[in-house]
DSSP file (Angstrom, degrees, kcal/mol; ACC not computed):
  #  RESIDUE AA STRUCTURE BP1 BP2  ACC     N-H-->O    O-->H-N    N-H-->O    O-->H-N    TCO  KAPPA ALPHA  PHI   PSI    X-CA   Y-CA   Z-CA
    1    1 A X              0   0    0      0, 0.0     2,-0.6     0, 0.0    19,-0.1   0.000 360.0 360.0 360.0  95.9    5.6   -6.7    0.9
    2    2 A X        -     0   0    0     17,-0.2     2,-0.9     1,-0.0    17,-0.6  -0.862 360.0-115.1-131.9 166.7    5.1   -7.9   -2.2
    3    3 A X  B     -A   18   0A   0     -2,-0.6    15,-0.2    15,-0.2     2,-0.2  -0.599  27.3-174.7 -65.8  86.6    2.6   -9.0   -4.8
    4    4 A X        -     0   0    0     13,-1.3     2,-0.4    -2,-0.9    -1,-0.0  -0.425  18.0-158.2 -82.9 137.5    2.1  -12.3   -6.3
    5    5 A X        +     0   0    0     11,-0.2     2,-0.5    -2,-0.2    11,-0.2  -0.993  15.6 174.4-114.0 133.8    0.1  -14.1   -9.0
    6    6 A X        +     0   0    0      9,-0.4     9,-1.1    -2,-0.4     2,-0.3  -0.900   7.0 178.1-125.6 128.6   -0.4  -17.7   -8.7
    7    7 A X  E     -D   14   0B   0     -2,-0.5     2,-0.5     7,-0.3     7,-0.2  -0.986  19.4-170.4-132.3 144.8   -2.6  -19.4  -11.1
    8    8 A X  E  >> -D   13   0B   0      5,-2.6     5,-1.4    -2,-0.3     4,-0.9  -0.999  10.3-168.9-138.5 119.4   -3.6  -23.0  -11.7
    9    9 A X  T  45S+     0   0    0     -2,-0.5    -1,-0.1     1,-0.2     5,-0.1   0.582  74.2  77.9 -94.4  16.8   -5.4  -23.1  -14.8
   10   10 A X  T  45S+     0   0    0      1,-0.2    -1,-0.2     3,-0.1    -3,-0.0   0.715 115.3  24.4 -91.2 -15.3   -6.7  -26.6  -14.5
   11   11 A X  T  45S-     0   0    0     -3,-0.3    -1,-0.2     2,-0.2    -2,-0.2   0.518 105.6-122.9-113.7  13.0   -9.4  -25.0  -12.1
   12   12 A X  T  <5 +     0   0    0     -4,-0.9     2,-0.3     1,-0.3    -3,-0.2   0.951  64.4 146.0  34.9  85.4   -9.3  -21.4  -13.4
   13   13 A X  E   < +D    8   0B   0     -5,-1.4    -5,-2.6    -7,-0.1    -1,-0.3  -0.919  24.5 175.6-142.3 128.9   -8.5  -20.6  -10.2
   14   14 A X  E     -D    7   0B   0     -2,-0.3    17,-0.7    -7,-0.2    -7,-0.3  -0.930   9.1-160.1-139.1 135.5   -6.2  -17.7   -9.9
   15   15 A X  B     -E   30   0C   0     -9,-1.1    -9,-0.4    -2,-0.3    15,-0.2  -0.271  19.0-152.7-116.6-164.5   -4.9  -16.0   -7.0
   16   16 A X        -     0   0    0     13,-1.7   -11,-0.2   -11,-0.2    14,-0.1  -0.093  23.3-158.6-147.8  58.0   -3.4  -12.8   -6.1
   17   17 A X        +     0   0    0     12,-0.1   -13,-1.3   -14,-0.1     2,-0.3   0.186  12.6 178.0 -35.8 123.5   -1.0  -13.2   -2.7
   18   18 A X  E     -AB   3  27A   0      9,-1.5     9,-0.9   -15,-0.2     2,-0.3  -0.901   7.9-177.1-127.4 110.8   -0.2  -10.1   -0.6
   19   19 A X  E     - B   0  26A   0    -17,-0.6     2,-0.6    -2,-0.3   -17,-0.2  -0.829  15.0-173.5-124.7 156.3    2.0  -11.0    2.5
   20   20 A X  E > > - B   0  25A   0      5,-2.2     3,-2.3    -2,-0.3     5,-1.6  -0.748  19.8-162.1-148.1  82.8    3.0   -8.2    5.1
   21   21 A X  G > 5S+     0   0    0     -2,-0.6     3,-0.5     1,-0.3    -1,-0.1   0.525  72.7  63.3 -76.9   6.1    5.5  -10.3    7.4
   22   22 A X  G 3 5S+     0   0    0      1,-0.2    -1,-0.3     3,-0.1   128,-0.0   0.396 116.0  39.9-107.3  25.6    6.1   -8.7   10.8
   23   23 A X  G < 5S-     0   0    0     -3,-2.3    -1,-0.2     2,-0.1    -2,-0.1  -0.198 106.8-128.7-145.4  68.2    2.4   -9.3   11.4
   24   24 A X  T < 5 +     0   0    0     -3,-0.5    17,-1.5     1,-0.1    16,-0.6   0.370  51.4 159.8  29.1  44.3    2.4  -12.3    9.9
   25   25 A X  E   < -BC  20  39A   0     -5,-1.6    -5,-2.2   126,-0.2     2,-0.3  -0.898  27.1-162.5-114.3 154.5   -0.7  -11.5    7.4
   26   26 A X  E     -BC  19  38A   0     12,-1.8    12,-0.8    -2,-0.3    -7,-0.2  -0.534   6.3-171.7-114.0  65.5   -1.8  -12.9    4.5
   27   27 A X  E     -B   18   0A   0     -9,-0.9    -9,-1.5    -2,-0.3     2,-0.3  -0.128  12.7-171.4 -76.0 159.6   -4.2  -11.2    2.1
   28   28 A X        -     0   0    0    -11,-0.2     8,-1.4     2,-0.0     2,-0.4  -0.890   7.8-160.4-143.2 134.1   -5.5  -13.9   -1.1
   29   29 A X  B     -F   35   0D   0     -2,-0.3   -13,-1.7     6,-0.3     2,-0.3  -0.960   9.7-148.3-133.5 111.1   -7.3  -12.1   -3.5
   30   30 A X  B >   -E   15   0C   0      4,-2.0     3,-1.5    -2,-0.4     4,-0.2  -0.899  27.3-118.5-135.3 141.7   -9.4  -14.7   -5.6
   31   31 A X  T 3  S+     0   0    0    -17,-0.7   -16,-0.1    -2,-0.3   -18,-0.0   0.536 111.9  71.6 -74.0   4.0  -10.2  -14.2   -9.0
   32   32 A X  T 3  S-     0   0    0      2,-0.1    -1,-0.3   -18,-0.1     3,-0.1   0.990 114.3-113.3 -46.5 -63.2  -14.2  -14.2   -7.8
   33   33 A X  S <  S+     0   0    0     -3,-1.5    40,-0.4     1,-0.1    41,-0.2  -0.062  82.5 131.4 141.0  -9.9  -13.4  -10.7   -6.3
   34   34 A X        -     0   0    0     -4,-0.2    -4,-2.0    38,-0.1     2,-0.3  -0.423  45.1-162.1 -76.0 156.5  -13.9  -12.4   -2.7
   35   35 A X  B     -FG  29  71D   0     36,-1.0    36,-0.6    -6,-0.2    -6,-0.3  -0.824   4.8-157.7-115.0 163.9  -10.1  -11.0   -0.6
   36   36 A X        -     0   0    0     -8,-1.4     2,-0.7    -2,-0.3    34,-0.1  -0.459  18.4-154.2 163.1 147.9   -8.8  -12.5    2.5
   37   37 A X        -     0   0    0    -10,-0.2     2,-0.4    -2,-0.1   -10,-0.2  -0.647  13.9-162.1-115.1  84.4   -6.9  -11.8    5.0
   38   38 A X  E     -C   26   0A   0    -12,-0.8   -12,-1.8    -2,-0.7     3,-0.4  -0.509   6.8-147.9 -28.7  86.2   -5.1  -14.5    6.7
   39   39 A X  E    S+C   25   0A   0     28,-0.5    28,-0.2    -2,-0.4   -14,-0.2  -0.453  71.7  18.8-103.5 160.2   -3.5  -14.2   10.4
   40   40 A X  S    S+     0   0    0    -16,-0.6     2,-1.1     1,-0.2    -1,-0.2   0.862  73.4 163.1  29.2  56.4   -0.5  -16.0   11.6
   41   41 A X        -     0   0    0    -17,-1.5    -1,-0.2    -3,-0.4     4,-0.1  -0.776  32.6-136.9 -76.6  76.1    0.9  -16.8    8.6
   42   42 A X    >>  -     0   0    0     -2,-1.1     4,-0.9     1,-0.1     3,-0.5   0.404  19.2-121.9 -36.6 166.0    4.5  -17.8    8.7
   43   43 A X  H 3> S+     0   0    0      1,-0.2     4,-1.0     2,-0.2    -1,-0.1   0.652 116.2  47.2 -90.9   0.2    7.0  -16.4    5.9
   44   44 A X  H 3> S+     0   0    0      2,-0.1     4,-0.6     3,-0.1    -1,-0.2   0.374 108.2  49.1 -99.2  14.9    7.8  -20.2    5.0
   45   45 A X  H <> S+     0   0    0     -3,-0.5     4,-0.8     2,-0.2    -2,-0.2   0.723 114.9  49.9-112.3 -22.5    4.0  -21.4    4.9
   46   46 A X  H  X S+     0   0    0     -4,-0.9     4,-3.3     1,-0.2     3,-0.4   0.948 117.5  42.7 -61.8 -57.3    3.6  -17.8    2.3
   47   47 A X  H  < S+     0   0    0     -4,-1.0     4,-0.2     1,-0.2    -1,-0.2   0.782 113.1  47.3 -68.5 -21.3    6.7  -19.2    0.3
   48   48 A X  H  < S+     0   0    0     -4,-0.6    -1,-0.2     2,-0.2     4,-0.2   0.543 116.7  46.0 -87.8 -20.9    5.7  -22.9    0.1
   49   49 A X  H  < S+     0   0    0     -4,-0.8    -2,-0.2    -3,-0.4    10,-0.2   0.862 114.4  48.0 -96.8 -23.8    2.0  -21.7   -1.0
   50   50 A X  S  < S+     0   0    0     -4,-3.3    -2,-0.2     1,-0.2    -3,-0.1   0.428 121.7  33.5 -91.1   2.1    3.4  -19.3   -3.6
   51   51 A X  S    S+     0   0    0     -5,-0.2    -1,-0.2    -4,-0.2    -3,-0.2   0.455  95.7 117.8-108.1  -5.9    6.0  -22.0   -5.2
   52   52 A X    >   -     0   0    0     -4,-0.2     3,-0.8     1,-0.1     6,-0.1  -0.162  64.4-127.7 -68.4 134.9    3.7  -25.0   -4.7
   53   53 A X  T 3  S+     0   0    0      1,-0.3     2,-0.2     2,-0.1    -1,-0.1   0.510  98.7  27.8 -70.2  -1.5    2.4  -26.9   -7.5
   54   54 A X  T >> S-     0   0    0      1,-0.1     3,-1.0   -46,-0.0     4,-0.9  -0.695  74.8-175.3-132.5  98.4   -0.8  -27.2   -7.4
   55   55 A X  H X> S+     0   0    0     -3,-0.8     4,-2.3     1,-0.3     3,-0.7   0.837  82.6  62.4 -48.5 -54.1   -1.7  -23.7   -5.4
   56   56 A X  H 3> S+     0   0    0      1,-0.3     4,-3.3     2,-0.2    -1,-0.3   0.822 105.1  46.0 -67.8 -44.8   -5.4  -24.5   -5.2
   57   57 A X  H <> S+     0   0    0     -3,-1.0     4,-1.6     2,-0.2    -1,-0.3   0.742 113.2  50.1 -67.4 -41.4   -4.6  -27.7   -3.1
   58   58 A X  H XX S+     0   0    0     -4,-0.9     4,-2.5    -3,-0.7     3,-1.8   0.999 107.1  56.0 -36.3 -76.2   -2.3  -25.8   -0.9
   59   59 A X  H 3<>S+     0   0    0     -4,-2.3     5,-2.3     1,-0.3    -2,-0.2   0.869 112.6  37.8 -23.7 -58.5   -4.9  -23.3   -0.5
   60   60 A X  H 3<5S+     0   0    0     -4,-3.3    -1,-0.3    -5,-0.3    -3,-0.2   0.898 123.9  39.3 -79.6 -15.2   -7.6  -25.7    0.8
   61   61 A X  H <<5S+     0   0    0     -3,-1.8    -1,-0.3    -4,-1.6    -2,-0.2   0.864 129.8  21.7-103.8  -6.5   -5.4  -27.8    2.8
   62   62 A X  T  <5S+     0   0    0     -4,-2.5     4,-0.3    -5,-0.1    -3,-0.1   0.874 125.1  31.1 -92.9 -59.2   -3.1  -25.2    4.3
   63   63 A X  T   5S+     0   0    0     -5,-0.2    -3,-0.1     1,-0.2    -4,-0.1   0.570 101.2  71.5-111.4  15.4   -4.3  -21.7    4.4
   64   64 A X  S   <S+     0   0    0     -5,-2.3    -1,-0.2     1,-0.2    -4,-0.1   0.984  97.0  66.5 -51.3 -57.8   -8.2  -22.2    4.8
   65   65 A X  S    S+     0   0    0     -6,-0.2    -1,-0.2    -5,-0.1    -2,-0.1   0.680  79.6  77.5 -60.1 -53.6   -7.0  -23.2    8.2
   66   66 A X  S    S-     0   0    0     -4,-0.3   -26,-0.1   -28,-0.1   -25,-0.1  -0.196  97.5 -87.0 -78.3 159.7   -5.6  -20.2    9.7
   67   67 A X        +     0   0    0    -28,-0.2   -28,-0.5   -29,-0.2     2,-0.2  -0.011  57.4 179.4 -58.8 173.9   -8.4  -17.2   11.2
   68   68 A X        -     0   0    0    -30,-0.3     2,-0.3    -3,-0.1   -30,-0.2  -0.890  34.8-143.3-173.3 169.7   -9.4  -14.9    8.4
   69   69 A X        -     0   0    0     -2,-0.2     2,-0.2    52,-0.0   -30,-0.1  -0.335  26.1-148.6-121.2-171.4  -11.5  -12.0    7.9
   70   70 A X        -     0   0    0     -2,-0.3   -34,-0.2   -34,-0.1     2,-0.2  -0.767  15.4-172.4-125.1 122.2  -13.3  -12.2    4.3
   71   71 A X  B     -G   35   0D   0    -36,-0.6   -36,-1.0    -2,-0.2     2,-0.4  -0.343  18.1-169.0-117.9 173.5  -14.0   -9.2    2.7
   72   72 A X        -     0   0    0    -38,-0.2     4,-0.5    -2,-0.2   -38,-0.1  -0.685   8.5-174.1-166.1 109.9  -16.0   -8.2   -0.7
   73   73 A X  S >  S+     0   0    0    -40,-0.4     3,-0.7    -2,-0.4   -39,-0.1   0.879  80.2  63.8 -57.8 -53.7  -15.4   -5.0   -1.5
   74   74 A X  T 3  S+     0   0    0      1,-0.3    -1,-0.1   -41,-0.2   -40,-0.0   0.947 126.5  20.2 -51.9 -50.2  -17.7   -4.6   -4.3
   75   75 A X  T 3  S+     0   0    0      2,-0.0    -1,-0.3    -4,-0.0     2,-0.3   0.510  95.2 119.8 -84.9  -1.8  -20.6   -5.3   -1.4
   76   76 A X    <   -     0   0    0     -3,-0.7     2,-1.1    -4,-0.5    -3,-0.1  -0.367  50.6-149.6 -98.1 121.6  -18.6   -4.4    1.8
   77   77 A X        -     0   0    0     -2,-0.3     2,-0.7     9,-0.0    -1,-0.1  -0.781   5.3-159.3-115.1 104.8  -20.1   -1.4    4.1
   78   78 A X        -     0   0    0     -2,-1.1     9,-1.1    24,-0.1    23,-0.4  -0.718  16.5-149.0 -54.0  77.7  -18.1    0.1    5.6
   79   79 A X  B     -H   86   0E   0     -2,-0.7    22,-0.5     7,-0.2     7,-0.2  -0.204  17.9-112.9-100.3 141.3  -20.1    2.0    8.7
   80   80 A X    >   -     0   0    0      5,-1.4     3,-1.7     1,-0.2    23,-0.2  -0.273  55.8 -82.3 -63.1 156.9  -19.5    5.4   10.4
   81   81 A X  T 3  S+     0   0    0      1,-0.3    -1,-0.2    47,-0.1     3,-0.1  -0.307 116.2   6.9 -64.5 178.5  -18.5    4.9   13.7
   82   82 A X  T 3  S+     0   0    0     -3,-0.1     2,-0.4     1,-0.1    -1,-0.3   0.598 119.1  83.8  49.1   0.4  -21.6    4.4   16.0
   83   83 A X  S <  S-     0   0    0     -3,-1.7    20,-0.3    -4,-0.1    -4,-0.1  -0.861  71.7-140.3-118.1 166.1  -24.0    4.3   12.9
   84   84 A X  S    S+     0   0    0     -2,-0.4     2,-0.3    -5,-0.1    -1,-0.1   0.480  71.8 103.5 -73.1 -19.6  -25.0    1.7   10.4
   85   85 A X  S    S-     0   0    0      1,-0.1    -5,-1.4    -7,-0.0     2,-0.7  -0.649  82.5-109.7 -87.9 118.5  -25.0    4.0    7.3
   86   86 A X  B     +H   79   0E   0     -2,-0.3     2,-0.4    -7,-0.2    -7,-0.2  -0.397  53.9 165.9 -54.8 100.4  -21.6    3.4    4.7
   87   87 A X        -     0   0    0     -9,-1.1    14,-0.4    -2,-0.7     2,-0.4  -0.996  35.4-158.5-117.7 115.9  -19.6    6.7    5.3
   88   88 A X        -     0   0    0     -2,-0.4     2,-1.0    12,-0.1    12,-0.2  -0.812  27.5-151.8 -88.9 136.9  -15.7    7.7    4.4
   89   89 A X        -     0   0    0     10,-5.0    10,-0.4    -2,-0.4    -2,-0.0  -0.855  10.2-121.3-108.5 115.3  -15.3   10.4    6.7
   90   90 A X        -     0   0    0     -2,-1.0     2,-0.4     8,-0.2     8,-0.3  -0.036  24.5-150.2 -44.2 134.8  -12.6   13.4    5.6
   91   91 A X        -     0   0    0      6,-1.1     2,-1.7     5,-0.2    41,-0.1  -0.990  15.1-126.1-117.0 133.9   -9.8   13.9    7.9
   92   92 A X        +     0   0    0     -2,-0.4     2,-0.4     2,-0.0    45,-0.1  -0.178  69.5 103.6-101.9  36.3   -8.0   17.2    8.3
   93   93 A X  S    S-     0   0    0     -2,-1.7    -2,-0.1     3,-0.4    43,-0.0  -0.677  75.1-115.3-118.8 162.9   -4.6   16.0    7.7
   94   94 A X  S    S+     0   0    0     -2,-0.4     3,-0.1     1,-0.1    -2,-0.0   0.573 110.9  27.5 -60.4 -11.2   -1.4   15.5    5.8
   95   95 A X  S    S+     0   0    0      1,-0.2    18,-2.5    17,-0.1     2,-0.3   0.773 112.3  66.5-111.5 -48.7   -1.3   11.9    5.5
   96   96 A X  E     +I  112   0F   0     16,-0.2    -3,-0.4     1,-0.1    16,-0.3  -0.754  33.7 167.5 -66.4  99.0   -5.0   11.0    5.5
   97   97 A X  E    S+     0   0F   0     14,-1.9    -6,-1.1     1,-0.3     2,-0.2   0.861  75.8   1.0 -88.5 -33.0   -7.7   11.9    2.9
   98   98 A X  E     -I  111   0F   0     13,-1.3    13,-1.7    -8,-0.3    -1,-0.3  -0.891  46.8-162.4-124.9 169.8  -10.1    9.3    4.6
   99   99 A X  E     -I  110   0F   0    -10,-0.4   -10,-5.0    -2,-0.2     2,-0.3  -0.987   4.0-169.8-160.0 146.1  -11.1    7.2    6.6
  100  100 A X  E     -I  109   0F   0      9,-1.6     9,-1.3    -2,-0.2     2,-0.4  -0.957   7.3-161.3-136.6 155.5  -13.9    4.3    7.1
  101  101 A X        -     0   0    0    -22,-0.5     2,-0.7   -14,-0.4   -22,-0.2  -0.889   7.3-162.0-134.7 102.9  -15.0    2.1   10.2
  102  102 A X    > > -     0   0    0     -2,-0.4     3,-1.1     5,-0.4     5,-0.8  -0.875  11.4-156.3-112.8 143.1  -16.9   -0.9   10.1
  103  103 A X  G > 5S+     0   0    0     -2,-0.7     3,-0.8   -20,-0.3    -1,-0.2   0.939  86.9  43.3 -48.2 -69.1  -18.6   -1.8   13.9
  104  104 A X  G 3 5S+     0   0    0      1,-0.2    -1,-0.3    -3,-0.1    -2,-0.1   0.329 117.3  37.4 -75.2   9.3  -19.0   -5.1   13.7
  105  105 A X  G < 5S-     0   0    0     -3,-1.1    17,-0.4   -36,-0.0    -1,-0.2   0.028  97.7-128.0-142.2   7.3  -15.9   -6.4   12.2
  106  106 A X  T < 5 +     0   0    0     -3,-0.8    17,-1.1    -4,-0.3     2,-0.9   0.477  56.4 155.0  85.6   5.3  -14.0   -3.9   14.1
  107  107 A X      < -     0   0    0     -5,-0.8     2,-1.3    15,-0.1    -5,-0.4  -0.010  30.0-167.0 -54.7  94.2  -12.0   -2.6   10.4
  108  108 A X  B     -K  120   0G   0     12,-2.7    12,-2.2    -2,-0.9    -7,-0.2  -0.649   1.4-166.4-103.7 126.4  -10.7    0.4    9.9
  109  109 A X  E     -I  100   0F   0     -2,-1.3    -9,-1.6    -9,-1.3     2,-0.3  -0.553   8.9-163.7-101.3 145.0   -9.9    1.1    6.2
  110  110 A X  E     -I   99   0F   0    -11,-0.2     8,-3.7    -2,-0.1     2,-0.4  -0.905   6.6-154.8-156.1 127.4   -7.4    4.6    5.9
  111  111 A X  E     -IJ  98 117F   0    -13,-1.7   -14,-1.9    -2,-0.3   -13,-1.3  -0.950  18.3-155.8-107.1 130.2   -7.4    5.9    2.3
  112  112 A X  E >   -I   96   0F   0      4,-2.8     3,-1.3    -2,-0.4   -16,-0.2  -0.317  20.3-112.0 -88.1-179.3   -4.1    7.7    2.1
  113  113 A X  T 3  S+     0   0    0    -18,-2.5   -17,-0.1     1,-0.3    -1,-0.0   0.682 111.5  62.1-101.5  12.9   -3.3   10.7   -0.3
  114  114 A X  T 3  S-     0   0    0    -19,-0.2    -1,-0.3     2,-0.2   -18,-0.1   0.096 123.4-100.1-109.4  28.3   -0.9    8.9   -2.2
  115  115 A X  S <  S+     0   0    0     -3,-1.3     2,-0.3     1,-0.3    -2,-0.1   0.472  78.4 128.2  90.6   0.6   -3.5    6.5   -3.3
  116  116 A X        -     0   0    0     38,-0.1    -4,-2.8    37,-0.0     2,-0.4  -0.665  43.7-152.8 -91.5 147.1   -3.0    3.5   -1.1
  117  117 A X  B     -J  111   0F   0     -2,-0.3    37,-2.5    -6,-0.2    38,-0.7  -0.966  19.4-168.5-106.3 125.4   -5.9    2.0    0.8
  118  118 A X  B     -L  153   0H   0     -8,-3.7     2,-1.0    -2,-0.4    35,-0.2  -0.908   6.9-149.0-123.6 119.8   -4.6    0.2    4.1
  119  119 A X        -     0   0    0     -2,-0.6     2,-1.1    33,-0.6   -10,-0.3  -0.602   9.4-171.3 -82.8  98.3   -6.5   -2.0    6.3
  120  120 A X  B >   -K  108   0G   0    -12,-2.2   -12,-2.7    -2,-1.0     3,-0.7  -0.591  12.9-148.5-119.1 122.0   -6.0   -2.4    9.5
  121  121 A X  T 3   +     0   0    0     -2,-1.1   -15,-0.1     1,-0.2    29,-0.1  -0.188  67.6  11.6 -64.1 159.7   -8.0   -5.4   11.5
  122  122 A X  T 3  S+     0   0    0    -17,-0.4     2,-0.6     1,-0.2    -1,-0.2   0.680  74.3 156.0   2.6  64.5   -9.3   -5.3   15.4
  123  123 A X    <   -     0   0    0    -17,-1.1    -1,-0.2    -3,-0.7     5,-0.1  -0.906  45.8-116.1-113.8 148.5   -8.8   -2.3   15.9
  124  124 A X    >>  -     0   0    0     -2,-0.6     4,-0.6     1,-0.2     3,-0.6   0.007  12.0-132.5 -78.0 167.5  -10.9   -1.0   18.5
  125  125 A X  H >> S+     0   0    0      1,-0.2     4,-0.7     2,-0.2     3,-0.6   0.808 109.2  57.4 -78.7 -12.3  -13.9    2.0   17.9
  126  126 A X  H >> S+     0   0    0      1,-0.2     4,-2.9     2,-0.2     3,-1.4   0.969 104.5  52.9 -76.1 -28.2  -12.9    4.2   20.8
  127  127 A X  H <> S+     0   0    0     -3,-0.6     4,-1.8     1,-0.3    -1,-0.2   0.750 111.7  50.9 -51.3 -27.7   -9.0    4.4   18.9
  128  128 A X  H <X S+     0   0    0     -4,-0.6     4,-1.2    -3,-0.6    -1,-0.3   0.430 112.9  40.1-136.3 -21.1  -11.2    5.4   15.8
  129  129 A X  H <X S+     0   0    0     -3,-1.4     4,-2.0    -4,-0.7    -1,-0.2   0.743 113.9  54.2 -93.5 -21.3  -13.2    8.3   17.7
  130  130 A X  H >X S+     0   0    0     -4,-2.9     3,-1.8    -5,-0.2     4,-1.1   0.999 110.4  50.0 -70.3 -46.0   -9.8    9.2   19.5
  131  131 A X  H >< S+     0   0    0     -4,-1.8     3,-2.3     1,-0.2    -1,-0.2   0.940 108.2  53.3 -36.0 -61.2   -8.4    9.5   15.8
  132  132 A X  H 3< S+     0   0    0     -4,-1.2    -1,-0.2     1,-0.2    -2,-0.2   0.695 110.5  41.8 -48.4 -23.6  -11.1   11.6   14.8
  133  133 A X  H << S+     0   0    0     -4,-2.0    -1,-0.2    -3,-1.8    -2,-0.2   0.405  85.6 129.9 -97.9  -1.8  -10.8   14.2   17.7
  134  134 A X    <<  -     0   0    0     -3,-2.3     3,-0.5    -4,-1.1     4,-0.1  -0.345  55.7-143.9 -59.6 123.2   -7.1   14.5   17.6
  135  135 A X  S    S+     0   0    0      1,-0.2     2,-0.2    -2,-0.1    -1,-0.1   0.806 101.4  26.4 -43.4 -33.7   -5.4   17.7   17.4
  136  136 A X  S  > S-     0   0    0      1,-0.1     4,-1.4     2,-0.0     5,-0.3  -0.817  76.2-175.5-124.3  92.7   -2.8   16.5   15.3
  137  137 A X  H >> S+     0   0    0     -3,-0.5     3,-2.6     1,-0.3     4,-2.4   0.989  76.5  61.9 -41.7 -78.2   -4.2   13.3   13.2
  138  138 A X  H 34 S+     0   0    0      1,-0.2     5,-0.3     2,-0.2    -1,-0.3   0.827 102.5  41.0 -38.7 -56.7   -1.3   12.5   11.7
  139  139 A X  H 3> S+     0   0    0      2,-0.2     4,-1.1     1,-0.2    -1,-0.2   0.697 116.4  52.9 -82.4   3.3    0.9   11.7   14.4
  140  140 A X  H <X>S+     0   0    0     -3,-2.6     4,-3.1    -4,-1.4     5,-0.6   0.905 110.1  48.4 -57.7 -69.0   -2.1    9.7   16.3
  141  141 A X  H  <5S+     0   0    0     -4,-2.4    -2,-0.2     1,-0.3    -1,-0.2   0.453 123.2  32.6 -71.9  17.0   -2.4    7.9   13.3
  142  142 A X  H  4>S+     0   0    0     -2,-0.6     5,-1.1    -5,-0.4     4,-0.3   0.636 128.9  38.4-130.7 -49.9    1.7    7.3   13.3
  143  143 A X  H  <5S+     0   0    0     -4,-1.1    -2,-0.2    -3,-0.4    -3,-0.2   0.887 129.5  25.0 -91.5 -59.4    2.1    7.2   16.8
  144  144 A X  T  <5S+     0   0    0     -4,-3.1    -3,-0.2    -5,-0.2    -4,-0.1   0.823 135.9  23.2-100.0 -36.3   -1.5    5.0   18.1
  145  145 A X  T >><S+     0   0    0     -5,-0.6     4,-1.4     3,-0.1     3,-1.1   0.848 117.6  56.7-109.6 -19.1   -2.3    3.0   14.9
  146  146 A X  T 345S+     0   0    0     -4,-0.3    -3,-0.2     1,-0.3    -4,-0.1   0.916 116.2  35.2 -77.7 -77.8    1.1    2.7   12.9
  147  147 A X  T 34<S+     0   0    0     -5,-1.1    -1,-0.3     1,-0.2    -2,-0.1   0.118 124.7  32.7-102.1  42.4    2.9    1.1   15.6
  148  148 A X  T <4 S+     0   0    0     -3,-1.1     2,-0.4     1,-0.2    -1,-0.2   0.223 104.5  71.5-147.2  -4.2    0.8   -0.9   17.4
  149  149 A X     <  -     0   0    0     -4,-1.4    -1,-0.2   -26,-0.0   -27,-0.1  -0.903  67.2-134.4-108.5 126.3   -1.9   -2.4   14.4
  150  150 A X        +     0   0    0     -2,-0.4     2,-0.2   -29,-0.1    -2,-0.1  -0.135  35.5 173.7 -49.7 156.1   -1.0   -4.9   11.8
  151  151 A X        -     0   0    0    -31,-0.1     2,-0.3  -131,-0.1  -126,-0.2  -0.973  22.0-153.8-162.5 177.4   -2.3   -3.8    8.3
  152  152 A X        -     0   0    0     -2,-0.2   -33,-0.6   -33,-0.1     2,-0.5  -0.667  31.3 -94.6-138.1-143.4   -2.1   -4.9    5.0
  153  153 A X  B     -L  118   0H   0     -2,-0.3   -35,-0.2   -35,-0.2  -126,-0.1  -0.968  24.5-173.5-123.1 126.3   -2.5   -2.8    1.4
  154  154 A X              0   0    0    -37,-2.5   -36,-0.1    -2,-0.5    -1,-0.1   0.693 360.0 360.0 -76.8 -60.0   -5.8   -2.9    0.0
  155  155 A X              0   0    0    -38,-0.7   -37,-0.1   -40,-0.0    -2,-0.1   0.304 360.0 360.0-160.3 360.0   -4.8   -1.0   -3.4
């Protein structure tokens, strides 16, 4: 998993490529601020948009195509489960310091304590209450979301 910058300055368009290849996601990070996170995304269609010459033109004819989520942090609310209200909810663990849920886009953001934020897409809300009630968090969260939900690195 690594980090890329692509830039084409003839549109100031610059991007910021995160790829996380055994589930074949693609985060793009666009110098608005908007992110997004790409699904089925082969590792040659990642390597052909991050050597291609004019990236921007990749971009719109290649990886618009494929599903994405689109994210804006700076606005994105993040919802407790079963509520509407933007909550990181503290978790009683070793791994974990938080954790956030949003309903309708099914997202569960897990701030870890060595500073990474990881996102991990459809995963469903009852997994997210069963995290919460676990005796032992951590190895739910190793055991129930680790190995069976794609994710990618937020920060």
């Amino acid at each position: 998993m690594k980090i890329r910058n692509l830039s084409n300055n003839a549109t100031r368009q610059h991007f910021q490529l995160h790829y996380n290849e055994p589930a074949e996601l693609l985060e793009v990070r666009i110098i608005t601020g908007e992110i997004y996170v790409y699904r089925d995304v082969s590792r040659s269609t990642y390597q052909h948009f991050s050597t291609a010459a004019d990236p921007v033109a990749y971009y719109r004819d290649s990886i618009v195509h494929h599903g994405h989520i689109q994210i804006r942090f700076n606005r994105f609310q993040l919802s407790d489960v079963g509520r509407n209200t933007a909550k990181l909810l503290p978790l009683n663990c070793h791994l974990i310091i938080s954790i956030a849920y949003d309903n309708n886009q099914r997202l569960l953001l897990v701030n870890l304590l060595e500073k990474t934020q990881l996102l991990y897409p459809n995963v469903p809300r009852e997994i997210v209450e069963m995290l919460l009630h676990a005796p032992d968090q951590d190895r739910f969260y190793l055991e129930m979301i680790v190995l069976h939900y794609p994710c990618c690195a937020v920060r």
